[in-house]
N, C-alpha and C positions, 0 to 999 in steps of 0.2 A: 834326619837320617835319609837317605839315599841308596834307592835298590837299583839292582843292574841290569840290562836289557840284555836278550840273548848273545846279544855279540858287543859284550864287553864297556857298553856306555853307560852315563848313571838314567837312570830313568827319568820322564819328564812329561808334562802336562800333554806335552806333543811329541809326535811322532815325524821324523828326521827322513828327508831323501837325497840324496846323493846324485844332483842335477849336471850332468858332464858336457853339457853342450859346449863347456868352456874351453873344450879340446873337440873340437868337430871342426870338421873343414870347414863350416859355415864363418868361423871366426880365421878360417887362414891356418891352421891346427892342420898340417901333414900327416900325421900320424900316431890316430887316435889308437888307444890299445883297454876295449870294452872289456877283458878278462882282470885285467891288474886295476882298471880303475874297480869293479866290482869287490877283488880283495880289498883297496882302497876303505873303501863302504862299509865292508862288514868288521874290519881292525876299528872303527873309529866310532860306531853304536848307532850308525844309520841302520832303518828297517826297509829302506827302498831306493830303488836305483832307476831312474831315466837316460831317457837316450833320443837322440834324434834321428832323423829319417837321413839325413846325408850320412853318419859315422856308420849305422848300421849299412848301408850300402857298399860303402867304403870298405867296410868289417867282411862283406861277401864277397865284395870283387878279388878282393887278397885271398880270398880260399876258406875263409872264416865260415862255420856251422851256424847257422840261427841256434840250434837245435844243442850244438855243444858250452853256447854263451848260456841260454835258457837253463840249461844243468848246473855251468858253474853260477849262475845269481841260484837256484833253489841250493844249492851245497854249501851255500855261504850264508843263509839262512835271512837270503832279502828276497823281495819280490819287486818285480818291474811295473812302477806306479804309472808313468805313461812315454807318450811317444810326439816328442813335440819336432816344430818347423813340417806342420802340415798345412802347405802351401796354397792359399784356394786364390780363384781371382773371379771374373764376372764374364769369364767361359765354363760354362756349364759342362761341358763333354770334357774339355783339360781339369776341372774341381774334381769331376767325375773320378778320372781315370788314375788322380794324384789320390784321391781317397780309397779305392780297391785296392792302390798298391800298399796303402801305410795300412789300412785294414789285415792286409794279411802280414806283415810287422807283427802287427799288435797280437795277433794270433799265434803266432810264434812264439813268442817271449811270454805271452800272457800278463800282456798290462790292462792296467784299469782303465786309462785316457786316453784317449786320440782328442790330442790338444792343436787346435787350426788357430793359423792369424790369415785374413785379408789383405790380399797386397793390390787389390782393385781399389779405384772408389768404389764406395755404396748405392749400388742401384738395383734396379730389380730381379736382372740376373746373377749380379754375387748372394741376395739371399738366396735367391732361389738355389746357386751348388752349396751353400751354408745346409739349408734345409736338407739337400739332397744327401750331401754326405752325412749330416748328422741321421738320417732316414736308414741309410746303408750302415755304418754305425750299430745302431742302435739293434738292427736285426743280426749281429754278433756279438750281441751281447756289453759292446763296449758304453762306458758312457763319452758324449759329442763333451768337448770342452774347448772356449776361446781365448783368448788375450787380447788387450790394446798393447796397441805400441806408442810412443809419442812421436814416431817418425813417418807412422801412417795414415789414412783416413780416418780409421777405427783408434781414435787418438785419446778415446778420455774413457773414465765406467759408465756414465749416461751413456755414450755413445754404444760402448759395448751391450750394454741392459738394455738400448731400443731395441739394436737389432735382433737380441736373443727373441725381444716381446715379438717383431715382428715376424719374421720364423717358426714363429710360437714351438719358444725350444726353454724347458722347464727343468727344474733340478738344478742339481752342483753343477752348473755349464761356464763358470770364471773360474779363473786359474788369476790369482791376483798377486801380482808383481809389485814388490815395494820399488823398485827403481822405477819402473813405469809412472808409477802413480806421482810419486815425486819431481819424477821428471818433466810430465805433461801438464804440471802446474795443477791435477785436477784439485777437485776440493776437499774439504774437512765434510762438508754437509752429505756433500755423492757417499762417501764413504762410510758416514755414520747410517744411510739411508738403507746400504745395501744392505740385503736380509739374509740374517748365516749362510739360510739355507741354499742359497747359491755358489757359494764359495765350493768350490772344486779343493783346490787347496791353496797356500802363499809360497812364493817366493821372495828371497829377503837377500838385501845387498843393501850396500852405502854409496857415496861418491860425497867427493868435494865439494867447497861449497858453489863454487863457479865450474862452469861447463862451457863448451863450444855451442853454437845452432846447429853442430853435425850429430845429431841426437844415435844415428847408429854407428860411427866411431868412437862416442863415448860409453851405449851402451855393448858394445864389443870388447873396447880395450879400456878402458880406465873406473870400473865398477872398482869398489874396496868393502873390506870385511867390516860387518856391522859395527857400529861404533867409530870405527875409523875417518869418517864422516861427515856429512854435514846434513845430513836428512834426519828427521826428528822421528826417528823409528818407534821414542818408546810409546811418542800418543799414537802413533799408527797400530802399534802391539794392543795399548790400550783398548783402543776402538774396538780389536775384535776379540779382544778377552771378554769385555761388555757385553757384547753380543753373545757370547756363549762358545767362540769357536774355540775346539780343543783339537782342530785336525791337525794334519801334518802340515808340516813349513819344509821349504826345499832351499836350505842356502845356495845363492847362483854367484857366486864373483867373476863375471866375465873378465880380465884383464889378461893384457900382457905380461904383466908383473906374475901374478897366480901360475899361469901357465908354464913357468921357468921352475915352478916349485916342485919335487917328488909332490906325486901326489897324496901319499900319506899324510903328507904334513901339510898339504892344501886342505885335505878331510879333516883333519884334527883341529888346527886353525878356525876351519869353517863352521865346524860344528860347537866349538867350543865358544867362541864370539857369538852366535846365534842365540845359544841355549841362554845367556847372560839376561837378555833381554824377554824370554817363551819362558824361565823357569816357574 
């Protein structure tokens, strides 16, 4: 038997966010519309909804409220889990000034994450705006959270895990990406090794079983709905069922194809392939 969540889905081990960067300028996406994808969200039994730092800017330059998006995600009965494409590099005063601004985002909307990736390489001064911004962060109450990518320095979870050690940045500080992780070839072992209690929370997508070397072409336009696939999601599920994790999972489909869909039927789709494999 099967009970229902506040807004209409069957309930389940985990808890569902409504990841929209899939429609953000960052992917080429003209015009995103933060109010309808939030109905979206709460028609489909998601408990949360994300957003990036370009669509929300996007959302204010057109005449958009922080303040009347923030109303309609509480009216719909989601909350705003975090605030990703927070952009650092190994300029200490630009990490700076990129993280006051998504800082006060995340203030607005009342999210839990300010989620950064590295678009430097790794030296002494990208930890150092890491540290900084997660410092500023943290004295707003927000929790610091990162990603790898496989198209950039910060390419694998070891890699990501040094650099939290070395910033000495503790807690849920990964946001862990099935396409990523599949993508960047990492391994079964990294995976098994990491300890719950770092997980921020998952995101979950599939793709073909062959790809290009243009790792963020593929990771923008040609992600597909779990199972669809060729990535072995259920021993990745495995792994952190083992481990204990029961948190939320955030289906991401970034494609071309998705982005042509009502978005309802992207949310239903997405949710409904996810939970297959999280039940």
């Amino acid at each position: 038997m099967t009970s229902e969540t506040p807004n209409g889905g069957e309930a389940s081990a985990v808890e569902y966010c409504f990841e929209t960067i899939n429609w953000s300028p960052l992917t080429g996406y003209s015009k995103p519309a933060p109010l309808l994808m939030v109905e979206a969200a709460a028609a489909n039994g998601y408990s949360w909804i994300s957003f990036d730092v370009r669509t929300l800017d996007l959302y204010v330059a057109e005449g958009g409220l922080l303040d009347d998006l923030k109303r309609h995600i509480e009216r719909h009965g989601l909350a705003m889990l975090a605030l990703h494409a927070v952009l650092l590099w190994d300029d200490i005063p630009r990490s700076e000034a990129t993280g006051i601004h998504a800082i006060e985002l995340c203030e607005e909307l009342g999210a839990t994450y300010i989620n950064v990736s590295l678009q430097s390489p790794i030296n002494t001064d990208a930890i150092k705006s890491i540290r900084r911004v997660h410092d500023l962060a943290r004295r707003h109450n927000l929790q610091f959270t990162m990603e790898y990518f496989a198209h950039t320095h910060v390419n694998s979870l070891n890699t990501l895990r040094h650099i939290l050690e070395v910033a000495e940045i503790n807690g849920p500080a990964i946001i862990l990406d099935a396409w990523q992780f599949f993508a960047s070839r990492d391994s079964w072992d990294a995976l098994e090794a990491l300890p719950v209690e770092q997980i921020a929370y998952v995101q979950f997508s599939d793709h073909a079983a062959t790809m290009t070397g243009d790792f963020i072409h593929e990771t923008v336009h040609h992600r597909l709905l779990p199972g669809d696939g060729a990535f072995d999601l259920a021993r990745f599920v495995g792994v952190l069922k083992r481990k204990g994790y029961r948190g939320i999972v955030g289906p991401e489909i970034l494609s071309k194809e998705s982005r042509e869909w009502p978005l309802a039927s992207y949310a239903r789709l997405a949710i409904e392939k996810t939970r297959v494999f999280w039940k």
